[in-house]
ZAZA-9967 format. One record per residue (C-alpha): residue number from 1; x, y, z. Coordinates in pm, 1 decimal, decimal comma. Each point is the difference from the previous one (the first is absolute). Layout:
<pts>
{NUM {X Y Z}};
...
</pts>
This chain:
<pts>
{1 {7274,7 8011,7 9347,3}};
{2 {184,8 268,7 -154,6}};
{3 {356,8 61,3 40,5}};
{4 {12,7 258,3 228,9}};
{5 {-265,7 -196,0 222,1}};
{6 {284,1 -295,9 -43,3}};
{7 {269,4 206,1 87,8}};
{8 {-196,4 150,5 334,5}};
{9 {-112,5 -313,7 66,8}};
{10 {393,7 -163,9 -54,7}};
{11 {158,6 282,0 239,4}};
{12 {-258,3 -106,2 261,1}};
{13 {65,5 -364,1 -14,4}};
{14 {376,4 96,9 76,4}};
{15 {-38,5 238,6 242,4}};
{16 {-265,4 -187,8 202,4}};
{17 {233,1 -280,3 -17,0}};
{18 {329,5 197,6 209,2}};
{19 {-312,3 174,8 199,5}};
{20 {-74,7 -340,0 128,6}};
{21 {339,8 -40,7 175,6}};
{22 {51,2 362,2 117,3}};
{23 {-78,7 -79,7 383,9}};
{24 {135,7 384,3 101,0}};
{25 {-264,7 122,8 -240,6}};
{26 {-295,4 -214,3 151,2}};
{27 {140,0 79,7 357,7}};
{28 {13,5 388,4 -32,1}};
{29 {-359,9 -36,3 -123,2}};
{30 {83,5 60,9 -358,3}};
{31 {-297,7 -72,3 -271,8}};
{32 {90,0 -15,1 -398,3}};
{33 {-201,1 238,5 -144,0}};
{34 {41,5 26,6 -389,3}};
{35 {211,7 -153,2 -229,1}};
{36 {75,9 73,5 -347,0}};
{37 {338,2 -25,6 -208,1}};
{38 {240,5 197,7 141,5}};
{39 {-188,9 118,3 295,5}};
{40 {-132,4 -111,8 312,4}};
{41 {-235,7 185,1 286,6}};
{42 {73,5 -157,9 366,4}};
{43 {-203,9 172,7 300,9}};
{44 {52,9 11,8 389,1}};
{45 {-174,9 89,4 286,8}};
{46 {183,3 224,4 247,0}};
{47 {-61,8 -152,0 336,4}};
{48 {113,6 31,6 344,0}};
{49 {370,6 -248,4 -78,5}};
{50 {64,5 182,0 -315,7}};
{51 {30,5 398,4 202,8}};
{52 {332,6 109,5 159,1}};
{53 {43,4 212,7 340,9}};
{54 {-139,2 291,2 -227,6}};
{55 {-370,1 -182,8 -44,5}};
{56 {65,0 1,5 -348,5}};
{57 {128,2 -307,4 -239,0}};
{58 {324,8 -97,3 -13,1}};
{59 {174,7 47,0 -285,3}};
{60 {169,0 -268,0 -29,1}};
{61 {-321,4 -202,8 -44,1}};
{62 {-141,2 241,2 -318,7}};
{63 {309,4 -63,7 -128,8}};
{64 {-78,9 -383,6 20,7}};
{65 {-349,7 82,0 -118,9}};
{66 {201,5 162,2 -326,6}};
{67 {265,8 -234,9 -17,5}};
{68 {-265,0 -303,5 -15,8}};
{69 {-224,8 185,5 -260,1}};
{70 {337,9 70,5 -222,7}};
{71 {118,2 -377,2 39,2}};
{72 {-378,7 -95,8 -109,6}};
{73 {12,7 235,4 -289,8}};
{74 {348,4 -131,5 -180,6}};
{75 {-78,5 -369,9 61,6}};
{76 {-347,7 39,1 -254,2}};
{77 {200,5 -126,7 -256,8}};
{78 {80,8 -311,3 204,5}};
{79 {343,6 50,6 13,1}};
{80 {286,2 48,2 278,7}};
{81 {40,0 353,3 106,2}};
{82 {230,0 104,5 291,4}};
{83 {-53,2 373,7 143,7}};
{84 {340,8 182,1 -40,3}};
{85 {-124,7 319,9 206,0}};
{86 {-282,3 190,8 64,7}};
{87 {-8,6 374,9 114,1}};
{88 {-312,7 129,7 201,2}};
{89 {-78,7 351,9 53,1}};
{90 {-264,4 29,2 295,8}};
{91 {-256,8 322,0 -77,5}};
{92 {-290,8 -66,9 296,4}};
{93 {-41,2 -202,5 285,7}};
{94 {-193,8 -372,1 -30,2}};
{95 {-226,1 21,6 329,9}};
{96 {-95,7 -265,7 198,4}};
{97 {-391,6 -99,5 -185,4}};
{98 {120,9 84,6 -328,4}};
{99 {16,9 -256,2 -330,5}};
{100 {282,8 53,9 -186,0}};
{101 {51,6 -77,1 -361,0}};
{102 {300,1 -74,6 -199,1}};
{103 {-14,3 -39,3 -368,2}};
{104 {312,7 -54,5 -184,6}};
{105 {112,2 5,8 -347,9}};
{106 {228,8 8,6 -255,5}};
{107 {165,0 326,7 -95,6}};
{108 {223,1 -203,2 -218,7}};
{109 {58,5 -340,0 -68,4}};
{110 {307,4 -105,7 -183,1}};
{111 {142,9 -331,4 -89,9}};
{112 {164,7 -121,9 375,3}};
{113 {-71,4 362,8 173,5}};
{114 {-300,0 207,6 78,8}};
{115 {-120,3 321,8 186,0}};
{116 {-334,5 7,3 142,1}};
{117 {-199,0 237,9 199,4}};
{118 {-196,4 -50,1 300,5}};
{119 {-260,1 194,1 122,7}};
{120 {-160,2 -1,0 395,1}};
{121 {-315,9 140,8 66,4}};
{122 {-276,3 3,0 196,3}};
{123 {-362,0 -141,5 -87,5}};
{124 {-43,2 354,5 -53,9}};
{125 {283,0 117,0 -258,1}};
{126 {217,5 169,8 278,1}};
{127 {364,6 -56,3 -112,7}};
{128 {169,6 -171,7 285,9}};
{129 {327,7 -94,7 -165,5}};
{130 {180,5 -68,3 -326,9}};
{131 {288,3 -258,2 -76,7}};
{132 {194,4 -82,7 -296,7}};
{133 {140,4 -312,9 -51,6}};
{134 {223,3 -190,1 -198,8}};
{135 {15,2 -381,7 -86,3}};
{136 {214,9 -210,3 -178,2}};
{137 {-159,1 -318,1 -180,0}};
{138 {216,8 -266,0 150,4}};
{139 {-177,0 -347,6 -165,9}};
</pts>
């Protein structure tokens, strides 16, 4: 195997490995999508518990869609990471029927902090929202 097969294959040992304990993940319906270094893709299906009083989805929930794809994304080097804050900006409604994706990854990446950026979309490409986030490696 070559080393950046090793290296995909290492982040997705480690991730798969904190994606087996995340019970809000498995509960909202999330699936792991991709996984490389630095980057993970987690979807969601929009259904009738995820909308608000507006028939659209909450956004506190694609926020947890980001948030979990961000926390997937900094621990592919198998190491502690703790979210110091994340910032969303909301740019189009997630309707009830829709899959939403979140990809995440690393803007930068220093020695104990990183930046990453986190994309929401639809199946389609429509931009839903965008959050940056930064971690702190605590381990």
């Amino acid at each position: 195997m070559s080393d950046g097969a090793n290296s995909v294959a290492r982040a997705r040992r480690a991730v798969e490995a904190r994606w087996a304990h995340d019970a809000a993940a498995r509960e909202l319906g999330m699936a792991l999508e991709t996984v490389e270094p630095d980057t993970a893709t987690v979807s969601m299906l929009v259904g009738a518990d995820l909308v608000n009083g507006h028939d659209i989805c909450h956004g506190g929930f694609i926020l947890t869609l980001a948030e979990t794809a961000l926390m997937l994304a900094c621990h592919t080097d198998a190491r502690e990471h703790d979210v110091q804050g994340t910032q969303i900006t909301f740019i189009a409604p997630g309707r009830r029927g829709m899959r939403l994706l979140a990809q995440a990854h690393a803007r930068h990446r220093g020695e104990r902090n990183a930046i990453w950026d986190v994309s929401v979309r639809t199946e389609t490409g429509e931009a839903i929202a965008e959050v940056r986030g930064h971690t702190r490696r605590t381990g």
